[in-house]
HTML snippet that shows the backbone in 3Dmol.js (N, CA, C, O; Angstrom):
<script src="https://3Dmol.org/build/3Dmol-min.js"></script>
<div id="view" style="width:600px;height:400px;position:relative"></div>
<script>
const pdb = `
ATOM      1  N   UNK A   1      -1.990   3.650   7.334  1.00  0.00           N
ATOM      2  CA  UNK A   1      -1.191   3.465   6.147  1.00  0.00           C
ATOM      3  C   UNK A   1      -1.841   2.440   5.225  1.00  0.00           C
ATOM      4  O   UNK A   1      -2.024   2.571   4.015  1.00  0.00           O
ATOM      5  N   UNK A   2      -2.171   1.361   6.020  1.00  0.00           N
ATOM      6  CA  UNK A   2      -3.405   0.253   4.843  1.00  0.00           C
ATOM      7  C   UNK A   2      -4.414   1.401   3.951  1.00  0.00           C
ATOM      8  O   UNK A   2      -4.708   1.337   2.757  1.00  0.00           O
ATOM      9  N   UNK A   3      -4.741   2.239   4.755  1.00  0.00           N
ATOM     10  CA  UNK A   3      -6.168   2.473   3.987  1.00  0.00           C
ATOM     11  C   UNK A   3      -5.464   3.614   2.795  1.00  0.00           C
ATOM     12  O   UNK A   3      -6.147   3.895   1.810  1.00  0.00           O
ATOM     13  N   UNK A   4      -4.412   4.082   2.923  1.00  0.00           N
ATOM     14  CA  UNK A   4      -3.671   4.943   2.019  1.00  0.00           C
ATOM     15  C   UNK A   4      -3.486   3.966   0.738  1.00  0.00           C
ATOM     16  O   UNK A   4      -3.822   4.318  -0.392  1.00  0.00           O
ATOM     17  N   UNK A   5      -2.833   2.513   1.076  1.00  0.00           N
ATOM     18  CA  UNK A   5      -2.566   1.743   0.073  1.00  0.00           C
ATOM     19  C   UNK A   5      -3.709   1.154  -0.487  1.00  0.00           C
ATOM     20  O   UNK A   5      -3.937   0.908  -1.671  1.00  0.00           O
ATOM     21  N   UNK A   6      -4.435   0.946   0.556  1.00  0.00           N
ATOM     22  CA  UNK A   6      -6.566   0.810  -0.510  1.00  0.00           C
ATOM     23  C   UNK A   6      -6.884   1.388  -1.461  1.00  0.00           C
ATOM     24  O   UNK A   6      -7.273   0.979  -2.555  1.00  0.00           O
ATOM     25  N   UNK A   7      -6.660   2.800  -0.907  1.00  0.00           N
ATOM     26  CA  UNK A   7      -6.839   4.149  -2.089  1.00  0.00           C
ATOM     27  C   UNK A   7      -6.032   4.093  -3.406  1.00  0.00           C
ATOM     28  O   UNK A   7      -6.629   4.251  -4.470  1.00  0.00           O
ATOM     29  N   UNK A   8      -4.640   3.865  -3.376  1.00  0.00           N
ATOM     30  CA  UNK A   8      -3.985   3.864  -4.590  1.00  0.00           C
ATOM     31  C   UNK A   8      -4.470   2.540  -5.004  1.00  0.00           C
ATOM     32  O   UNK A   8      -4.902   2.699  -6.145  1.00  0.00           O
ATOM     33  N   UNK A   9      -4.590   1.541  -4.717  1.00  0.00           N
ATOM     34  CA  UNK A   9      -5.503  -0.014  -5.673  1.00  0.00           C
ATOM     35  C   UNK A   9      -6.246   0.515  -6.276  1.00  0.00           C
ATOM     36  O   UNK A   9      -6.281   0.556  -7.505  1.00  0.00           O
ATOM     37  N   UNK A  10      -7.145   1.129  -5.354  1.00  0.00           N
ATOM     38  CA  UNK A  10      -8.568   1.709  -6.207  1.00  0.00           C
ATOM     39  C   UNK A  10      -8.420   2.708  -7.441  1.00  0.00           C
ATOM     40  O   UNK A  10      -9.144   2.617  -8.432  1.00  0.00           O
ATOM     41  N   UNK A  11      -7.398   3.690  -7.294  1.00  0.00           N
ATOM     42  CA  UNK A  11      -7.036   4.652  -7.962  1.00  0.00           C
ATOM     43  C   UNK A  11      -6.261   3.718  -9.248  1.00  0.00           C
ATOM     44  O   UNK A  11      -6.457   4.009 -10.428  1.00  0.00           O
ATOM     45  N   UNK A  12      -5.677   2.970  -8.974  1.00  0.00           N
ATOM     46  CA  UNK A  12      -4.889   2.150 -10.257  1.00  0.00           C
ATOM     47  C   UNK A  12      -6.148   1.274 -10.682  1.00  0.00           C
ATOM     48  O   UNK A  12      -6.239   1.204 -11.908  1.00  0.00           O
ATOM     49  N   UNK A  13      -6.942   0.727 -10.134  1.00  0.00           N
ATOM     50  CA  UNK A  13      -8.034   0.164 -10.867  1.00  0.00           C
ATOM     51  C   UNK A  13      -8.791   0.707 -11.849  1.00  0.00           C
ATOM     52  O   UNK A  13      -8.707   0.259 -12.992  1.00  0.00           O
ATOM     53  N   UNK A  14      -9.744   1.881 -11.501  1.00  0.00           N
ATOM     54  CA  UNK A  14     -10.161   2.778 -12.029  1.00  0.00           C
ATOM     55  C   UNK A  14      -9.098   3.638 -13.248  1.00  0.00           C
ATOM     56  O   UNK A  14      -9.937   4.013 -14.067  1.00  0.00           O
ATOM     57  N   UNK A  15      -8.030   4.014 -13.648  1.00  0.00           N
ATOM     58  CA  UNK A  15      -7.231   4.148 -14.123  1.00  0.00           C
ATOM     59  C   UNK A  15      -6.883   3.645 -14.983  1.00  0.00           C
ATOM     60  O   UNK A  15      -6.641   4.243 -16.032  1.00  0.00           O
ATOM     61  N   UNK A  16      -6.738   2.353 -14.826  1.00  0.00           N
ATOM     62  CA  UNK A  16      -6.524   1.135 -15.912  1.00  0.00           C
ATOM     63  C   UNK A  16      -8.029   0.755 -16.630  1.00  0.00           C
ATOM     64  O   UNK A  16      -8.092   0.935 -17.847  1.00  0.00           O
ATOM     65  N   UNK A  17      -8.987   0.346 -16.077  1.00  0.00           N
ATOM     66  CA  UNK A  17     -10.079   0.951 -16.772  1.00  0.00           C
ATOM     67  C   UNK A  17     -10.384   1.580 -17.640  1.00  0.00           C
ATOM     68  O   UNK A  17     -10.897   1.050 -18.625  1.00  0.00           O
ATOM     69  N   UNK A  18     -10.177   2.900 -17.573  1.00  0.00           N
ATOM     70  CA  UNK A  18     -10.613   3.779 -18.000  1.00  0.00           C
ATOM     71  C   UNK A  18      -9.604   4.098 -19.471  1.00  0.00           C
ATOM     72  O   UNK A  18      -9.845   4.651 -20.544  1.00  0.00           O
ATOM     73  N   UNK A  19      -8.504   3.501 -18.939  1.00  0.00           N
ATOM     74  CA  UNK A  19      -7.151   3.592 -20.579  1.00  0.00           C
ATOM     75  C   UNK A  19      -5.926   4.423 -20.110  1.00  0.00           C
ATOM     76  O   UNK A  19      -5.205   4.870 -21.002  1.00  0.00           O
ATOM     77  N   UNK A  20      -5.543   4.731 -18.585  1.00  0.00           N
ATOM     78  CA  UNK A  20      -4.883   5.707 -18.273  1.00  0.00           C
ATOM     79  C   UNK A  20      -4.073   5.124 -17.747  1.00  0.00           C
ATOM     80  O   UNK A  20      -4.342   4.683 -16.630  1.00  0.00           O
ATOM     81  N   UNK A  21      -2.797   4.883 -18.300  1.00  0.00           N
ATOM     82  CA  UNK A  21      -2.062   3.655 -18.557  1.00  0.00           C
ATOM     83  C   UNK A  21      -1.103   4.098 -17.296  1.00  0.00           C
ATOM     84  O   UNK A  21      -0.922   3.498 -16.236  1.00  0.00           O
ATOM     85  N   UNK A  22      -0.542   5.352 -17.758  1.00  0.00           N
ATOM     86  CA  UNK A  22       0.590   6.047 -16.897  1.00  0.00           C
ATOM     87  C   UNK A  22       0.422   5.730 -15.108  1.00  0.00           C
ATOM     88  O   UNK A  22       1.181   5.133 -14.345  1.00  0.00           O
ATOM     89  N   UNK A  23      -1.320   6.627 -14.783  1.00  0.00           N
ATOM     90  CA  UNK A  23      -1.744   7.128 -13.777  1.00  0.00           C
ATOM     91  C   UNK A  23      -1.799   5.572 -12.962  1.00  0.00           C
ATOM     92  O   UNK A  23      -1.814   5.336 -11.754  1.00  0.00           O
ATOM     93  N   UNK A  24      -1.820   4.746 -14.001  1.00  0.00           N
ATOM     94  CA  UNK A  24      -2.829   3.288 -13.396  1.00  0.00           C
ATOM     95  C   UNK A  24      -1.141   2.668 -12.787  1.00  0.00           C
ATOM     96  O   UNK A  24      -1.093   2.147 -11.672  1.00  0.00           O
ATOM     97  N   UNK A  25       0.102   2.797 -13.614  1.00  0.00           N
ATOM     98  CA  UNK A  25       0.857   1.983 -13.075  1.00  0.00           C
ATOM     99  C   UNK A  25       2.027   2.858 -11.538  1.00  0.00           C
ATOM    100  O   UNK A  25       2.630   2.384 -10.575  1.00  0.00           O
ATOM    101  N   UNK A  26       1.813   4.405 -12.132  1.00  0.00           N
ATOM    102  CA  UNK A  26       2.144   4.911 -11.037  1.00  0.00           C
ATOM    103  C   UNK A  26       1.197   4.513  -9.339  1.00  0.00           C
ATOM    104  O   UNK A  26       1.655   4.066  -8.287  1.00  0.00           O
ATOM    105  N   UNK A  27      -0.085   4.872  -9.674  1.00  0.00           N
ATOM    106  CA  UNK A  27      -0.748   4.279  -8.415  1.00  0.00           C
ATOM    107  C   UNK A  27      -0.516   2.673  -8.238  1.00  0.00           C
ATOM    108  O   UNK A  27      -0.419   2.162  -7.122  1.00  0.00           O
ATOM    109  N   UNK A  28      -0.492   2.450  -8.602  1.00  0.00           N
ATOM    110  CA  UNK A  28       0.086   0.864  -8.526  1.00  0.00           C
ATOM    111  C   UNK A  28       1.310   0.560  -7.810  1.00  0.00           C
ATOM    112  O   UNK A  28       1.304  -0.133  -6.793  1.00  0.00           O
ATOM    113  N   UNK A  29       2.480   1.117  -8.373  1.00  0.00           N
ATOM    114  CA  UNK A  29       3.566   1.317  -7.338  1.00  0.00           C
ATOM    115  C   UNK A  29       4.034   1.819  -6.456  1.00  0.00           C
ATOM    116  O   UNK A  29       5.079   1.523  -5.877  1.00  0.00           O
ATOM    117  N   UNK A  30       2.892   3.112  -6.133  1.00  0.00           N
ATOM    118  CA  UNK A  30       2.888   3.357  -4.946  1.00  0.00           C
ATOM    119  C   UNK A  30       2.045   3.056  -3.776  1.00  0.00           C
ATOM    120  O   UNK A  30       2.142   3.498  -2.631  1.00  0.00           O
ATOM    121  N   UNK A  31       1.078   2.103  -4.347  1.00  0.00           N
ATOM    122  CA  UNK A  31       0.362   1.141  -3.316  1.00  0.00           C
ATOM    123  C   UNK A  31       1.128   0.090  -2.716  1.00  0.00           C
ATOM    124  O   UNK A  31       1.152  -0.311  -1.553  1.00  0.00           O
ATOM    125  N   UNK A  32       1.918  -0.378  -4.016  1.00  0.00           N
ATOM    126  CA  UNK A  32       3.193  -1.546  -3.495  1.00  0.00           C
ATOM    127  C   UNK A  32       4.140  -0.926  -2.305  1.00  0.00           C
ATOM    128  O   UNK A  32       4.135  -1.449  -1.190  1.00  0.00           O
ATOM    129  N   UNK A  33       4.807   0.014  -2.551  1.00  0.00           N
ATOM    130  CA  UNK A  33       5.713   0.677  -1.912  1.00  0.00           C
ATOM    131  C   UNK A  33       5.033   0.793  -0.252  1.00  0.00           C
ATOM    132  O   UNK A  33       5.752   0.495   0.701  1.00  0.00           O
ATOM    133  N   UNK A  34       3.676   1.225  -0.051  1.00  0.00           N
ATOM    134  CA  UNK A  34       3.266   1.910   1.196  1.00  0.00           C
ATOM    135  C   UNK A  34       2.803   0.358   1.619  1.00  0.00           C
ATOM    136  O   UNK A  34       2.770   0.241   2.844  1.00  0.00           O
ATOM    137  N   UNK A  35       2.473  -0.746   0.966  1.00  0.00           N
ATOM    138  CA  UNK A  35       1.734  -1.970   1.497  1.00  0.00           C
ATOM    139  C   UNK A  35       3.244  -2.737   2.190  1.00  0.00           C
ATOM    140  O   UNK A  35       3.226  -3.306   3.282  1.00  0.00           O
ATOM    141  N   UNK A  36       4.397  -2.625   1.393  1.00  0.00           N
ATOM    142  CA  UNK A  36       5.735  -2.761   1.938  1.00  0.00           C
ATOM    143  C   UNK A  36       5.694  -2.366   3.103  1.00  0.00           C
ATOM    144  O   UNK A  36       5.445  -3.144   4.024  1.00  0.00           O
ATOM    145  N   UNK A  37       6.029  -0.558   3.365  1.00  0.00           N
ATOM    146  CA  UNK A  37       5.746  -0.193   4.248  1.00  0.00           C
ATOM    147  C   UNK A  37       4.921  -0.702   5.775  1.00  0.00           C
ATOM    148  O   UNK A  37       5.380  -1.125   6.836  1.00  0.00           O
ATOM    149  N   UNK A  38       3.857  -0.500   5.422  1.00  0.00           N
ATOM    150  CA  UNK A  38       2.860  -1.125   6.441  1.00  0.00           C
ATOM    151  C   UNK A  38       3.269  -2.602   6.905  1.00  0.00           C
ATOM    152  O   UNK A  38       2.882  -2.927   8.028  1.00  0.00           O
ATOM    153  N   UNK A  39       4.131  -3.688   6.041  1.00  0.00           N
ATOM    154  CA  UNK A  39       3.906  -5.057   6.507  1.00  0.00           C
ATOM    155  C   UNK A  39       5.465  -4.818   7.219  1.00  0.00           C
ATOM    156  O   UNK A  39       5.692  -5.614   8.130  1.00  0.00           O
ATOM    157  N   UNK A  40       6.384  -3.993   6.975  1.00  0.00           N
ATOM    158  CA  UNK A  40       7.232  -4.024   7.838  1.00  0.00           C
ATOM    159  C   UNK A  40       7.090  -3.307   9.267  1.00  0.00           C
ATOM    160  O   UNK A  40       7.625  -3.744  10.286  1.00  0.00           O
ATOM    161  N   UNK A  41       6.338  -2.204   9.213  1.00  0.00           N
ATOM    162  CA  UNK A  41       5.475  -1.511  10.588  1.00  0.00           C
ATOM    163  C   UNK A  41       5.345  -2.202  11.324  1.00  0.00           C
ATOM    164  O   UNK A  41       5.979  -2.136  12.377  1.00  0.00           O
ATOM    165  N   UNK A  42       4.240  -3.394  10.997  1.00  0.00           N
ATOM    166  CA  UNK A  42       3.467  -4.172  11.511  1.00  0.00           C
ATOM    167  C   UNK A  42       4.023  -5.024  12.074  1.00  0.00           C
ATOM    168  O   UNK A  42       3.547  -5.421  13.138  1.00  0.00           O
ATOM    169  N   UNK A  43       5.161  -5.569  11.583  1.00  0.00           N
ATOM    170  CA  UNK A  43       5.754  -6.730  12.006  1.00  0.00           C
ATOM    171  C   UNK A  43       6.657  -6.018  13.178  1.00  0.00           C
ATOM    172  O   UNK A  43       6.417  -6.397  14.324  1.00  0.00           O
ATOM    173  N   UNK A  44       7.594  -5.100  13.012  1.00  0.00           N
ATOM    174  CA  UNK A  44       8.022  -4.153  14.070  1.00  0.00           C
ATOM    175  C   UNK A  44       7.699  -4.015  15.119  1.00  0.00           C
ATOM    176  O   UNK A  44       8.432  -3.908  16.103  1.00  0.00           O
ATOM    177  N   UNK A  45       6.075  -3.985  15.063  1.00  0.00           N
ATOM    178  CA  UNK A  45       5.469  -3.360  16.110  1.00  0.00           C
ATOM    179  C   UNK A  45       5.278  -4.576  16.809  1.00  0.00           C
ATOM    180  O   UNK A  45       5.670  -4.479  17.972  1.00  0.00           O
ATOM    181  N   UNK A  46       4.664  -6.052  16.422  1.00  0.00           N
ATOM    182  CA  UNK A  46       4.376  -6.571  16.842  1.00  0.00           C
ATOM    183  C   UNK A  46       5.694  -7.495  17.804  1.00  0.00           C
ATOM    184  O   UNK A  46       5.632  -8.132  18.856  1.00  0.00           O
ATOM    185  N   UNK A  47       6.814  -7.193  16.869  1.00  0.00           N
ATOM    186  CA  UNK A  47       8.054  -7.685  18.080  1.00  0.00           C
ATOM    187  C   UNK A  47       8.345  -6.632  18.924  1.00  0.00           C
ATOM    188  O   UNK A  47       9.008  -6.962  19.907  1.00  0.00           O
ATOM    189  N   UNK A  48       8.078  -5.576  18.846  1.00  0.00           N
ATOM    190  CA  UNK A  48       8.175  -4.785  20.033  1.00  0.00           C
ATOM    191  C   UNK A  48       7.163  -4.911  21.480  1.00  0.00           C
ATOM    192  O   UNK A  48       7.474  -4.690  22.650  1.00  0.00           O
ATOM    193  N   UNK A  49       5.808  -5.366  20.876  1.00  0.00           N
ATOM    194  CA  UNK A  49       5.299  -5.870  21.729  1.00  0.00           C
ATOM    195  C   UNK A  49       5.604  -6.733  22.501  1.00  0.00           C
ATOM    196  O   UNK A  49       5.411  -6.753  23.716  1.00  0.00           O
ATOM    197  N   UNK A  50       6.306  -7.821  21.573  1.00  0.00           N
ATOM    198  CA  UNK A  50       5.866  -9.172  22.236  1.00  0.00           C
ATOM    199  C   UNK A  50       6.971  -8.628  23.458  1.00  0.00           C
ATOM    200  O   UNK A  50       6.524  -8.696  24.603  1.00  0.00           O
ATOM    201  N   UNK A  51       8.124  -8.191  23.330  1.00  0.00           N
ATOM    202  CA  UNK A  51       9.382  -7.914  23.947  1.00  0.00           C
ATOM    203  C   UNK A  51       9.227  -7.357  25.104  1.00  0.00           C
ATOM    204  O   UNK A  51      10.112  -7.576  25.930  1.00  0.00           O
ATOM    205  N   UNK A  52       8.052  -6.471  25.504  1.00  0.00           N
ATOM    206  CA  UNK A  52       7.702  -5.415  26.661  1.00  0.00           C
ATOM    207  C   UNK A  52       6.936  -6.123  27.515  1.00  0.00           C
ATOM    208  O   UNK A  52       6.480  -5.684  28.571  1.00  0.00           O
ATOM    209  N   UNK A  53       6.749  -7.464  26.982  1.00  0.00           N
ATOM    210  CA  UNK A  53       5.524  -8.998  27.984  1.00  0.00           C
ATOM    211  C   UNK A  53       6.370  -9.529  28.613  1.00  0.00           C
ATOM    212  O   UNK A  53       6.091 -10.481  29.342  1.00  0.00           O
TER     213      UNK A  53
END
`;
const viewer = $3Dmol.createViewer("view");
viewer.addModel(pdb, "pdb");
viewer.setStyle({}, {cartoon: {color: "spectrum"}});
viewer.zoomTo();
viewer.render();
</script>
């Protein structure tokens, strides 16, 4: 899921760049949305771990 939210940075970088105002802030918020994602995963996972020690 990180490397999904890499891709949309990159995609909103390039985007904004280039003058593509729309494309740049949609990828943008959906990098936010999946980087959300991932830091709540992560944290999930890692109390599930600790819990099964």
């Amino acid at each position: 899921m990180l490397r999904w939210t890499i891709t949309f940075v990159i995609i909103a970088i390039i985007a904004g760049v280039l003058g593509f105002g729309g494309i740049a802030g949609t990828s943008a918020g959906i990098a936010k949305v999946l980087f959300f994602i991932f830091i709540v995963l992560f944290i999930l996972s890692l109390i599930r771990g600790g819990f099964r020690r």
